[in-house]
GUZARO-950983 format. One line per field, with one value per residue (C-alpha): residue number from 1; residue in three letters; x, z, y. Coordinates in Angstrom, 2 decimals, decimal comma, always signed. Each point is the difference from the previous one (the first is absolute). Example, Ala and Ser with C-alpha at 12.3 -4.5 7.8 and 13.67 -1.06 7.14 Angstrom:
REM residues 2
k: 1  2
r: ALA  SER
px: +12,30  +1,37
pz: +7,80  -0,66
py: -4,50  +3,44
//
This chain:
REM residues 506
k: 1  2  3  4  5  6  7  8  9  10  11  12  13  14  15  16  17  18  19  20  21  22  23  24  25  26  27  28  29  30  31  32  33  34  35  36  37  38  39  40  41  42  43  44  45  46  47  48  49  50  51  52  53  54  55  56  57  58  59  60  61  62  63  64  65  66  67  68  69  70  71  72  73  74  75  76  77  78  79  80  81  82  83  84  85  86  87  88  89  90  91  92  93  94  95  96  97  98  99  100  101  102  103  104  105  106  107  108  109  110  111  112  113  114  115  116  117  118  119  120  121  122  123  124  125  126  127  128  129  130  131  132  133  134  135  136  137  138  139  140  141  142  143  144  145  146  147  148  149  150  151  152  153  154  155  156  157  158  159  160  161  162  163  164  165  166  167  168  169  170  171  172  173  174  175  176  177  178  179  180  181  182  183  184  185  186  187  188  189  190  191  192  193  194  195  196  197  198  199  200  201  202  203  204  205  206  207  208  209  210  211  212  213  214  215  216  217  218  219  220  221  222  223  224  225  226  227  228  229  230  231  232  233  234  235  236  237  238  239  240  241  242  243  244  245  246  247  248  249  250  251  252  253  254  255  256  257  258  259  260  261  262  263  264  265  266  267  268  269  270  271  272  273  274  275  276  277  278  279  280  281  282  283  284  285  286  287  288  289  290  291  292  293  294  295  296  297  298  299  300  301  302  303  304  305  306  307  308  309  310  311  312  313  314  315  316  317  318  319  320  321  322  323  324  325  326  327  328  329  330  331  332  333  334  335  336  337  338  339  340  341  342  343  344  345  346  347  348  349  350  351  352  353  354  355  356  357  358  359  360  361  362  363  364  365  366  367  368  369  370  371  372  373  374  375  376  377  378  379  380  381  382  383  384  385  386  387  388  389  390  391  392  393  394  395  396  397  398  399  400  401  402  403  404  405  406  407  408  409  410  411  412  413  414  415  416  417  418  419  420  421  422  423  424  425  426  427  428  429  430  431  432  433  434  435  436  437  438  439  440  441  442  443  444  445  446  447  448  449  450  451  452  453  454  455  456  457  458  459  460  461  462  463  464  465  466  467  468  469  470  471  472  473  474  475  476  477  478  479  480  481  482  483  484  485  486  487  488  489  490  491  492  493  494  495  496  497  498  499  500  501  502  503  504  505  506
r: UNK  UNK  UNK  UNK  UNK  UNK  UNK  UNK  UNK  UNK  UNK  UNK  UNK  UNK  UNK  UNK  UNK  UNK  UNK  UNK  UNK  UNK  UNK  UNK  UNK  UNK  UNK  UNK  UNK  UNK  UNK  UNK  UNK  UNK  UNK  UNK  UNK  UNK  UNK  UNK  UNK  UNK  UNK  UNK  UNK  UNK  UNK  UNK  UNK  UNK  UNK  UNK  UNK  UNK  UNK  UNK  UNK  UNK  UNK  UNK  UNK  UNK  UNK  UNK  UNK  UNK  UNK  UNK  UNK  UNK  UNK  UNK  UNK  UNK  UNK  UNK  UNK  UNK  UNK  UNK  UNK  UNK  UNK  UNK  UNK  UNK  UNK  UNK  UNK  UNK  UNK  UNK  UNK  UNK  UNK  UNK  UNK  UNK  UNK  UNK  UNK  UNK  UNK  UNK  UNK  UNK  UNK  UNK  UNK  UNK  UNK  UNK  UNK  UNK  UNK  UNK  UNK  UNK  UNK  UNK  UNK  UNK  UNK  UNK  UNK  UNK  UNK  UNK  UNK  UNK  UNK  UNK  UNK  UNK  UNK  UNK  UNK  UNK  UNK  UNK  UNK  UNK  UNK  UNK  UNK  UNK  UNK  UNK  UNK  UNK  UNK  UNK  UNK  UNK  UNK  UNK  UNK  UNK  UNK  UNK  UNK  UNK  UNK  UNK  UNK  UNK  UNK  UNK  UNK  UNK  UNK  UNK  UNK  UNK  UNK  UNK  UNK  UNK  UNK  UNK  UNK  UNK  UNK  UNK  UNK  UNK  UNK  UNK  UNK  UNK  UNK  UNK  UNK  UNK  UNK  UNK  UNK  UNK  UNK  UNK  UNK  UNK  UNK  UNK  UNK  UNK  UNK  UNK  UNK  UNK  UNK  UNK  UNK  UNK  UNK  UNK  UNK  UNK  UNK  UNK  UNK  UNK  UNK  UNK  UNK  UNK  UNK  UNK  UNK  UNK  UNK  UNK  UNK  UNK  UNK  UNK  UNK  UNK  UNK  UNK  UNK  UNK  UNK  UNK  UNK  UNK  UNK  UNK  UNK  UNK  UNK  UNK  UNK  UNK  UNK  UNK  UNK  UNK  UNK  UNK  UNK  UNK  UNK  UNK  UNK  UNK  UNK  UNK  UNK  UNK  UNK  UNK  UNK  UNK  UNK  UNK  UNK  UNK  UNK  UNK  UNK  UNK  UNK  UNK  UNK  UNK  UNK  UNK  UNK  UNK  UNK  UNK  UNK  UNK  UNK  UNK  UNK  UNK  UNK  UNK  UNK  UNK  UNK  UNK  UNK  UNK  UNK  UNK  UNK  UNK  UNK  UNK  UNK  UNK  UNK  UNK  UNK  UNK  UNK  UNK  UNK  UNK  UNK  UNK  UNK  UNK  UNK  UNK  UNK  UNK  UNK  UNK  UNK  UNK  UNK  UNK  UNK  UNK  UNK  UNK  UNK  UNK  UNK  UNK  UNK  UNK  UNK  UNK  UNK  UNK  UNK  UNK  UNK  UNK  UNK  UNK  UNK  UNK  UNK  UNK  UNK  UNK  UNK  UNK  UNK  UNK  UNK  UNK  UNK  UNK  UNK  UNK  UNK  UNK  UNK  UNK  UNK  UNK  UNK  UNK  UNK  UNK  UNK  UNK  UNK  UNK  UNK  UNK  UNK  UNK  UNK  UNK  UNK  UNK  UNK  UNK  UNK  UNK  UNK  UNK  UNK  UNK  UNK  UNK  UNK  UNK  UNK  UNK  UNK  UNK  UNK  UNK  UNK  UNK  UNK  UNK  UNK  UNK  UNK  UNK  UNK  UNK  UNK  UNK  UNK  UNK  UNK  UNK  UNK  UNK  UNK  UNK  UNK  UNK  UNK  UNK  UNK  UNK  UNK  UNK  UNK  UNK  UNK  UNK  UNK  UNK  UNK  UNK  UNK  UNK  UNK  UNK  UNK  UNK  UNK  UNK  UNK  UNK  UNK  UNK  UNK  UNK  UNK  UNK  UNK  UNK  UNK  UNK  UNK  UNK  UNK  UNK  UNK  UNK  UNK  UNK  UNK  UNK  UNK  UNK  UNK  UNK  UNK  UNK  UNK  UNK  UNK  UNK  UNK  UNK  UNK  UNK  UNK  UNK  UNK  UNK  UNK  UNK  UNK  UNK  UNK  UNK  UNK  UNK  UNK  UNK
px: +8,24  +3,31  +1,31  +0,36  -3,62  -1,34  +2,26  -1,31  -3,49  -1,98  -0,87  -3,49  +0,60  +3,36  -1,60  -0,10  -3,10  -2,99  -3,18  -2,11  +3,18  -0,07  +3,35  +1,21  +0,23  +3,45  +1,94  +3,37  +0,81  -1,01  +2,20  +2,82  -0,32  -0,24  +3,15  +1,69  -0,96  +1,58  +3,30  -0,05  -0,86  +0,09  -1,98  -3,04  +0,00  -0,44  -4,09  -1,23  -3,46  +0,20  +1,83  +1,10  +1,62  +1,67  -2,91  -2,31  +1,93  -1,53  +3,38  +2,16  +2,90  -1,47  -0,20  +3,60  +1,07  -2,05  +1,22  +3,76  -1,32  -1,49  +3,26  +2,85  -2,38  -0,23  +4,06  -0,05  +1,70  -1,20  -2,46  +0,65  +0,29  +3,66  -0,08  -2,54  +2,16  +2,16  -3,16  -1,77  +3,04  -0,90  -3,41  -1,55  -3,14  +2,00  +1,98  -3,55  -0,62  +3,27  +1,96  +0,91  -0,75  -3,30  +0,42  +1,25  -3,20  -1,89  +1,52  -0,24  -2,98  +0,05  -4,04  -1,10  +1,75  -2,88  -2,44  +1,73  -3,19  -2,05  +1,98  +0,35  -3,29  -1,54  +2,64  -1,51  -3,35  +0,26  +2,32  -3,31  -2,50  +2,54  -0,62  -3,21  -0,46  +2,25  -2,45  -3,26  +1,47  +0,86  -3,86  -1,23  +2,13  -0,86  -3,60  -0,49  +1,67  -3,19  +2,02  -1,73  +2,74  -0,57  -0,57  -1,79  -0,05  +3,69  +0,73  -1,80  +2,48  +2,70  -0,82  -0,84  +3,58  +1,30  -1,90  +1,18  +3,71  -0,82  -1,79  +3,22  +1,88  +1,92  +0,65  -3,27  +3,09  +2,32  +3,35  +3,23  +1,82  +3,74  +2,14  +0,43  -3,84  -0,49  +3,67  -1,21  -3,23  +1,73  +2,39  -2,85  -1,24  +2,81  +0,72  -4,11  +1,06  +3,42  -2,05  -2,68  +2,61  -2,22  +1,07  -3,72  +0,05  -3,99  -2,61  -0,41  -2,04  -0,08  +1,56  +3,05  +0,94  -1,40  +1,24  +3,76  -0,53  -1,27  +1,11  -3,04  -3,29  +1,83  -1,69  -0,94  +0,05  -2,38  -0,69  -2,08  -1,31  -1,36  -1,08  -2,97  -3,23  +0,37  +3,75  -0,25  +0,33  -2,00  +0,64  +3,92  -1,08  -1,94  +2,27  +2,42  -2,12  -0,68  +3,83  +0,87  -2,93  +0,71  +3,81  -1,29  -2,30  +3,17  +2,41  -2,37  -0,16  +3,58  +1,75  +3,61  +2,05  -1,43  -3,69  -0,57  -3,46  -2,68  -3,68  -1,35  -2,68  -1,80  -1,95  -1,98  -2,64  -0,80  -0,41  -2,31  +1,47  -1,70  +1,30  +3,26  -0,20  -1,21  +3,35  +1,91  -1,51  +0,20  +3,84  +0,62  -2,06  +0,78  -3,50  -1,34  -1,39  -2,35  -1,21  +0,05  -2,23  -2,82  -0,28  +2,07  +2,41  +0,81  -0,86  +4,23  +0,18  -2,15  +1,69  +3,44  -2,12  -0,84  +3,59  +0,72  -2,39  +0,39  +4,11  -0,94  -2,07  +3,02  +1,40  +0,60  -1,56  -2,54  -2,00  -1,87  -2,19  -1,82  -0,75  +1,33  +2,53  +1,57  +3,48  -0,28  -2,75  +2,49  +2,80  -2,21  -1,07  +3,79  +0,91  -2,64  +1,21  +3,79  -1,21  -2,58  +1,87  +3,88  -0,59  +2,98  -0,90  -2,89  -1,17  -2,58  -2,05  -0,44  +2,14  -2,37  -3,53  +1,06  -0,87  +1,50  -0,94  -1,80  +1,95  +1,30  -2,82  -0,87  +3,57  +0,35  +3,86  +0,50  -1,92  +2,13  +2,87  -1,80  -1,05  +3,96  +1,37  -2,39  +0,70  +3,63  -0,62  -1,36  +2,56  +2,87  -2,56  -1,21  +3,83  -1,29  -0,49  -2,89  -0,88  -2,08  -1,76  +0,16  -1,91  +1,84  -0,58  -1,43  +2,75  +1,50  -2,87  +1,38  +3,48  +1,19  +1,90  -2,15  +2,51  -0,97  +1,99  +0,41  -1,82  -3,03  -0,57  -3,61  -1,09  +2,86  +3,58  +0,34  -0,32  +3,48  +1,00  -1,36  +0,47  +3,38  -0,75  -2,61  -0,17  -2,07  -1,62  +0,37  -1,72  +0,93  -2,17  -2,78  +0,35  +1,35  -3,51  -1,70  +1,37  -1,13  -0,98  -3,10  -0,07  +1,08  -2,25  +1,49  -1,48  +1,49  +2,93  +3,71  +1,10  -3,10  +1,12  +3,43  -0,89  -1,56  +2,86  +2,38  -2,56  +0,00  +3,36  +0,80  -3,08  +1,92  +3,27  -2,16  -2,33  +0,70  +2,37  -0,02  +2,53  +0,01  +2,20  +1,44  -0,16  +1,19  +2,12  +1,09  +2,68  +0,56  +0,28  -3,20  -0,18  -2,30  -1,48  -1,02  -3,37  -2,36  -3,63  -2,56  -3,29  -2,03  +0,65  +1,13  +3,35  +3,43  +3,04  +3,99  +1,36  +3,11  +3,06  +0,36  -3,17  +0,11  +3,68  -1,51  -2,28  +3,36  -0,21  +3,71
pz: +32,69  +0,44  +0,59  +3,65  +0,48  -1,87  +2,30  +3,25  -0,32  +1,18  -2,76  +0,31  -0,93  -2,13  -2,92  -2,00  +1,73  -2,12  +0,35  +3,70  +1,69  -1,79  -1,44  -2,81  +0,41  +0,65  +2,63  +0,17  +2,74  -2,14  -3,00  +2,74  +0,86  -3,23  -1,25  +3,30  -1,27  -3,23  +1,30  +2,40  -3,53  -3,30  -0,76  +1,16  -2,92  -2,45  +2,37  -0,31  -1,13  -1,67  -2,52  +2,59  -1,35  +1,81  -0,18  +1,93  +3,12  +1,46  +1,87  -2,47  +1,54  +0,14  -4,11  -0,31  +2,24  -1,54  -3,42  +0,50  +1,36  -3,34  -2,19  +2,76  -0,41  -3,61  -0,31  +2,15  +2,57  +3,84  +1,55  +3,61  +2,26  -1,13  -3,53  +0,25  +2,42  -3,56  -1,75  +3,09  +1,53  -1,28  +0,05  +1,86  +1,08  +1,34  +2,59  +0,98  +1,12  +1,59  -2,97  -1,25  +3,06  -1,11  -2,30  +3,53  +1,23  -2,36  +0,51  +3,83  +0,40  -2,98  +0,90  -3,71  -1,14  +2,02  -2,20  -3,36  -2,50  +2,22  +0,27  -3,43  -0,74  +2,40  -1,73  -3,35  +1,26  +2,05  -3,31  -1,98  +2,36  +0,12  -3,94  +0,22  +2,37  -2,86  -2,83  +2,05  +1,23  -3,72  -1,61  +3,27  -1,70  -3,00  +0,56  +1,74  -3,10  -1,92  -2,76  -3,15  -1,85  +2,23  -1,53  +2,44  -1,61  -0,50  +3,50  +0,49  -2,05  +1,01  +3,99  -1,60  -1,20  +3,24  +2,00  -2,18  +0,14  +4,07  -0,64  -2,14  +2,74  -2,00  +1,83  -1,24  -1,36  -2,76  +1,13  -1,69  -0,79  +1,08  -2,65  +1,91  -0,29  -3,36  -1,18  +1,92  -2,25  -3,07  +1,04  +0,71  -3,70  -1,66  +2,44  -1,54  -3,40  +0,07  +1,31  -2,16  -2,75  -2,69  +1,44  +1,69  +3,44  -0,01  -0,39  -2,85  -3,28  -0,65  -3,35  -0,48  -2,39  +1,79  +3,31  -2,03  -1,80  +3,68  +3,01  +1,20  +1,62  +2,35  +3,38  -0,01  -3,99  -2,11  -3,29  -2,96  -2,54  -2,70  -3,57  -2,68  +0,22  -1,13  +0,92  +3,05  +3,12  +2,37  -1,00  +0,21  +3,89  +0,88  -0,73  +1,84  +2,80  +0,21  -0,77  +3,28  +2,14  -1,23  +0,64  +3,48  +1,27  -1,44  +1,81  +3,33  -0,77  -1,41  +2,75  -1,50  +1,36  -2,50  -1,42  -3,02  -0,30  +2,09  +0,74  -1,94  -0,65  -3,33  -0,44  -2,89  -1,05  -3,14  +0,49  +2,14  +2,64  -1,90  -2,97  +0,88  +1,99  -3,46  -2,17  +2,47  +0,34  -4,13  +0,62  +1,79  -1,11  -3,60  -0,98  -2,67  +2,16  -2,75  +0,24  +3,54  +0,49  -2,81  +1,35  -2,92  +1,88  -0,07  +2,98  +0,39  -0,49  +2,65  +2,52  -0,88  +0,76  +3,68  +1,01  -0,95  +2,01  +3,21  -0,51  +0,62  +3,04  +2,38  -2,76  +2,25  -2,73  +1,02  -2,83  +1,06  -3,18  +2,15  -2,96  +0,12  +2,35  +1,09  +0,44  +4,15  +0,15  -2,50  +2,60  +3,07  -0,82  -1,12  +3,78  +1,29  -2,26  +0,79  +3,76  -0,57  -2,75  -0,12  -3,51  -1,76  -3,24  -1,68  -3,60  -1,15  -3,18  -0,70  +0,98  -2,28  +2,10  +3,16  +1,03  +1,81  +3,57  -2,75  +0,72  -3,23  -0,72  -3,32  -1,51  -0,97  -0,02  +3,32  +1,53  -2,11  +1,40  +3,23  -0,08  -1,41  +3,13  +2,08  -1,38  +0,38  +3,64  +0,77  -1,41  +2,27  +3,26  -0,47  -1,26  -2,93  -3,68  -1,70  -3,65  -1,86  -2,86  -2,38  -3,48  -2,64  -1,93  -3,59  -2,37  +0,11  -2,35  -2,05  -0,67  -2,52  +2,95  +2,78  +2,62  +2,97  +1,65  +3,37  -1,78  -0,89  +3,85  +0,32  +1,94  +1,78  +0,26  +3,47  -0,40  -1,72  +2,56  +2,60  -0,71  +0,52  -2,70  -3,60  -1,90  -3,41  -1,70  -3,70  -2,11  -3,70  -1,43  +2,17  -2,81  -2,71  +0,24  -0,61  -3,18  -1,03  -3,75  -1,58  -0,20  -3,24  -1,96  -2,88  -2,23  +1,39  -2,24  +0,64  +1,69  +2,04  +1,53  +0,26  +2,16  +2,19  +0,17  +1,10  +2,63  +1,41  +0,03  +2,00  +2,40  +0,72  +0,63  +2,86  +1,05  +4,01  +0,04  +2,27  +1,15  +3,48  -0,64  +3,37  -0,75  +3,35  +2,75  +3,04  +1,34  -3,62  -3,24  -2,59  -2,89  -1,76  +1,65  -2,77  +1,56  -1,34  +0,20  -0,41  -0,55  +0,20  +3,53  +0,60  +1,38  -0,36  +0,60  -1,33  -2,55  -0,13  -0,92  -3,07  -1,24  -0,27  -0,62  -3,65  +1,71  +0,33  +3,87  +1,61
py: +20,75  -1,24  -3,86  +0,74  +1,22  -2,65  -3,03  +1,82  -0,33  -3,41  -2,63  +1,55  +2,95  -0,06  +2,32  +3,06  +1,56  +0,70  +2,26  -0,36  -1,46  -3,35  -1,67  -1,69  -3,65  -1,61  -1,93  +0,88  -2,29  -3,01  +1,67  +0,21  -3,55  -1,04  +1,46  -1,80  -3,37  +0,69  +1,54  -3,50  -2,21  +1,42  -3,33  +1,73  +1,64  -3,08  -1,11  +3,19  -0,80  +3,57  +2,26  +2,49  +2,85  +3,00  +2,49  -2,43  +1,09  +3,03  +1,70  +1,53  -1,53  -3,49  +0,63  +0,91  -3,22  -2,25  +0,91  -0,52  -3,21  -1,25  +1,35  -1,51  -3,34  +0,43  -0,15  -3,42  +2,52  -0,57  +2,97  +0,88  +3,06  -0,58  -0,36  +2,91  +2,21  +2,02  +0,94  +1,52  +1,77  +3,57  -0,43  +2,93  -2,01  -2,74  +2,66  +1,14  -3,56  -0,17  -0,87  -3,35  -2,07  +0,24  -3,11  -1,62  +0,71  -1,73  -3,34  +0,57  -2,70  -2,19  -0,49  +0,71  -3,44  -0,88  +1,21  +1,49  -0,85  +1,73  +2,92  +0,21  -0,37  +2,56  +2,58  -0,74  +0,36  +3,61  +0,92  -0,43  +1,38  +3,53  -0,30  -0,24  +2,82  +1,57  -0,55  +0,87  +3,37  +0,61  -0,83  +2,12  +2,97  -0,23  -1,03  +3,39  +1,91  +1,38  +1,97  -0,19  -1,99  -2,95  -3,33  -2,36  -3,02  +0,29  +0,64  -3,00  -2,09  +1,55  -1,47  -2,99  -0,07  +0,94  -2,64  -2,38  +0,83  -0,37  -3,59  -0,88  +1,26  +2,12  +4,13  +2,35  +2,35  -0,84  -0,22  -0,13  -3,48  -0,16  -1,39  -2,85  -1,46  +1,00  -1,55  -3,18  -0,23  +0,72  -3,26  -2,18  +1,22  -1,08  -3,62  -0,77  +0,99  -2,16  -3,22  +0,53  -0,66  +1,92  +3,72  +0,29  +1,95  +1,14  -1,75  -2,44  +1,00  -3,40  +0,26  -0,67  +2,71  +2,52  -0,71  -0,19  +3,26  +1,77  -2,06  -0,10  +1,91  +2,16  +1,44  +3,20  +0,21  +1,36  -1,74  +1,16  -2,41  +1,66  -0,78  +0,05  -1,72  -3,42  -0,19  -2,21  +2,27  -1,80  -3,79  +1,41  +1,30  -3,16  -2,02  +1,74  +0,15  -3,77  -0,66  +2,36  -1,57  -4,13  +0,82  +1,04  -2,49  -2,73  +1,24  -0,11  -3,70  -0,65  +2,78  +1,64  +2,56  +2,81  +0,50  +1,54  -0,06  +1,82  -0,06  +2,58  +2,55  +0,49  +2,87  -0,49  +3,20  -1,44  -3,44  -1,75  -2,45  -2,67  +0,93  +0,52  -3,85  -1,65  +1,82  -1,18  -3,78  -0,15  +0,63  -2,29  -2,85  +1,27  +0,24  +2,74  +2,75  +0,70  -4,14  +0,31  +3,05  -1,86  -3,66  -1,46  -1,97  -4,24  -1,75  -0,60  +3,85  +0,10  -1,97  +2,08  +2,90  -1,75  -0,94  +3,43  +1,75  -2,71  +0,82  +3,65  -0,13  +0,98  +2,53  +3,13  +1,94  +2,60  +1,98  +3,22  +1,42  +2,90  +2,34  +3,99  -0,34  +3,10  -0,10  +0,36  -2,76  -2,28  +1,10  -1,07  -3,40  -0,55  +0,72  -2,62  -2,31  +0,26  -0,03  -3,24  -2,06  +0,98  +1,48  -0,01  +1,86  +1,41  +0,54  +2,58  -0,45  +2,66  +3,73  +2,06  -1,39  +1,08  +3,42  +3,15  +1,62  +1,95  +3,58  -0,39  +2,38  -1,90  +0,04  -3,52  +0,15  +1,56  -3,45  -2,35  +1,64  -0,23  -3,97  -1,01  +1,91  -1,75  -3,16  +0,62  +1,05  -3,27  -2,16  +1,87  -0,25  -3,40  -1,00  -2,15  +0,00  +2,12  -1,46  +2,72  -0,69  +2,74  +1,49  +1,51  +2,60  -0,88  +2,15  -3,95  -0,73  +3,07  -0,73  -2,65  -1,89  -0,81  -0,30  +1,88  +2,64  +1,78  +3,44  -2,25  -0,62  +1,16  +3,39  +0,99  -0,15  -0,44  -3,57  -0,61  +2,11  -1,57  -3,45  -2,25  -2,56  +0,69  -3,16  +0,40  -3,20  -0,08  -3,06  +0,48  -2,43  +1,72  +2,62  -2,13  -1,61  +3,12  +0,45  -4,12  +0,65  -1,78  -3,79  -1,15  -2,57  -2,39  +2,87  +2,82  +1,36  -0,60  +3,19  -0,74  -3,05  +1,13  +2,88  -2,16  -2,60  +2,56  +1,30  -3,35  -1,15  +3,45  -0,53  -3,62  +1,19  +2,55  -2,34  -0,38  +2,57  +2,81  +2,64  +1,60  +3,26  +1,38  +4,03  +0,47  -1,70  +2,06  -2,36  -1,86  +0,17  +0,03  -2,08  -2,19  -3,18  -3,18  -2,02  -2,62  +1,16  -3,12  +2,55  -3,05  -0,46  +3,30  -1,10  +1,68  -2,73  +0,70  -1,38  -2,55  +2,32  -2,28  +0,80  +4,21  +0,16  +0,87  +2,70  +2,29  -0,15  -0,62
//
């Protein structure tokens, strides 16, 4: 249907026609009007109520004009039927239309000054109920496909996704970015990263030295944490997670031209929610976990504990420990909680206790491969961070240096392939303690006691050290990253520079 066949029908019925004689919603008068009141006032623009983009507009032509609008305005260059005249002279649609005196026409009235918001608004809203129309005529389609390789459940998700790119108000089809938009994000990047004046463009860590070595959480990242038992994963992700959601909720109080913190969305499927909620109160009132969890705390202790606990009432933390995710539920309740809370980023403890759509057909590697895709996926829809916890492999316990490595990435290698970011977390003395030799008594023989002397003045030059290597860094450079680790509390904090210049960190 061409421009002039959609401009000659009534507002009622200006549509693509659809099945039994019905129409697609749209009101091409009211997108005619509209773009009148901004030819009169390019002001208009600045009280729209709405992000109205080009593609909202249902008439081709009312696209094209709307988008020269938005660059001429973005040069601080006037839009007008005469500014607009050069770009539409060999336009084929405009001659059907009667050729550039169509912009003229427009800005006959002036009546939508009268009513611009509403305008605007009521463009929006068809543009979203054509999308929707969009999405339910795709699930009809594929609802009524009984081949045998159909996956149900995953159809589900997948219109779950779609109706939530609708409620975001985003298109239901990916489209290409012009250089343009994208060139205009990367600016605003690097304008958050110059006033931060620490380099950090994503979303704070809350450590210093790791927001340095990485900039930041960026959106749409995926980041794998990974390590040994006993190394500190999950006090390293809580603590990032409370950093990101305090550095929220204080900027909602303090205001700032740039937030980098986030509400955010822990997924714990190890960890019980209470569980979880007592590591993270011993943090932060700096109480032993282990006292904490038996009773054995001072009545001061105590108290610290309750300011702690009232200061993170409002903490836009949210903790779901539902059991055996699968990757499409985890990606669901993401969605509702980007839609309800504004989630900003989300951490998952841990990647190896979710499961599949389970047509893997038992091959463990094949669903790994699956779940970091997925997880991947949902980082670019959702246009956040994704922090995966991650096992490792135990040949570390095999070789004489127990740094980690990309190869000991458990179960699949799709997961360095799939992720942006893998951080390992090494603890020296973790293993340095392992090795603790027999208590000496006054008795014991010379070489005895000498052993053990050397044993401990090693374990006290590693005490409280840990390392968080960056194996890989998409958009930086890897490296190795010097942290304090308080196991008491289960805390990670960075160090001052002048205390691990020894540790052979630049």
């Amino acid at each position: 249907m061409t421009d002039q066949d959609l401009l000659t029908r009534s507002a009622d019925s200006a549509a693509t026609p659809l099945a039994q004689g019905r129409t697609l919603p749209a009101n091409l008068e009211a997108e005619a009007a509209f773009l009148g009141a901004v030819l009169i006032d390019n002001k208009v623009i600045e009280e729209l109520t709405v992000a109205l983009r080009p593609d909202h507009f249902h008439a081709p032509v009312h696209q094209r004009i709307y988008e020269r609008v938005l660059k001429l305005i973005d040069r601080n260059a006037t839009a007008s039927p005469v500014t607009l005249k050069p770009y539409f002279d060999g336009d084929e649609s405009f001659k059907e239309l009667g050729g550039t005196t169509y912009l003229a026409q427009l800005t006959a009235d002036g009546q939508g000054l009268l009513a611009s918001r509403e305008l605007s608004q009521q463009i929006y809203d068809l543009a979203l109920l054509r999308q929707l129309v969009s999405v339910g005529r795709e699930l009809v389609e594929d609802a009524l496909d009984t081949s045998d390789d159909v996956a149900p459940l995953e159809m589900i998700a997948q219109a779950e996704a779609s109706l939530y790119a609708v409620a975001e108000g985003e298109a239901s089809t990916s489209q290409a970015t012009d250089f343009r938009s994208a060139s205009l994000v990367a600016l605003k990047l690097a304008e958050a990263a110059m006033n931060s004046g620490g380099g950090l463009s994503g979303k704070t860590t809350g450590l210093e030295v790791i927001d340095e070595k990485t900039a930041g959480l960026h959106n749409s990242d995926l980041i794998i944490l990974a390590g040994r038992p006993g190394m500190g994963k999950t006090s390293l992700a809580t603590n990032i997670a409370f950093n990101c959601a305090e550095e929220h909720l204080k900027h909602q109080r303090e205001g700032g031209p740039f937030n980098y913190g986030a509400p955010v969305a822990f997924f714990s499927l190890e960890m019980s929610a209470d569980q979880l909620a007592t590591r993270i109160l011993a943090e932060q009132a700096e109480i032993s976990s282990e006292s904490l969890r038996s009773g054995k705390i001072s009545r001061d202790e105590f108290h610290a504990l309750s300011r702690a606990s009232q200061r993170l009432n409002e903490l836009p933390l949210y903790i779901d420990d539902t059991p055996a995710l699968t990757i499409a539920a985890l990606r669901s309740r993401a969605r509702r909680l980007k839609r309800r809370h504004g989630i900003g980023l989300i951490v998952v403890d841990y990647l190896q206790l979710l499961q599949g759509s389970g047509r893997a057909n038992d091959n463990r590697v094949n669903e790994i491969s699956e779940i970091s895709r997925g997880l991947k996926t949902l980082a670019k829809e959702l246009e956040l961070p994704v922090i995966a916890l991650s096992q490792l492999s135990r040949a570390v316990e095999q070789r004489e240096d127990k740094r980690p490595m990309l190869s000991d990435l458990r179960e699949s290698g799709s997961i360095e392939q799939d992720a942006d970011m893998v951080w390992f977390i090494y603890r020296a003395d973790y293993y340095h303690e392992a090795s603790r030799p027999d208590f000496p008594t006054p008795e014991s023989p010379v070489d005895v006691q000498e052993k053990y002397k050397i044993w401990e003045e090693r374990y006290l030059e590693l005490k409280n050290k840990a390392t968080m290597i960056v194996a890989k860094q998409r958009h930086g450079s890897t490296g190795n990253v010097p942290l304090l680790f308080h196991s008491e509390i289960t805390k990670f904090s960075s160090p001052a520079k002048r205390d691990y210049s020894s540790w052979g960190y630049e």
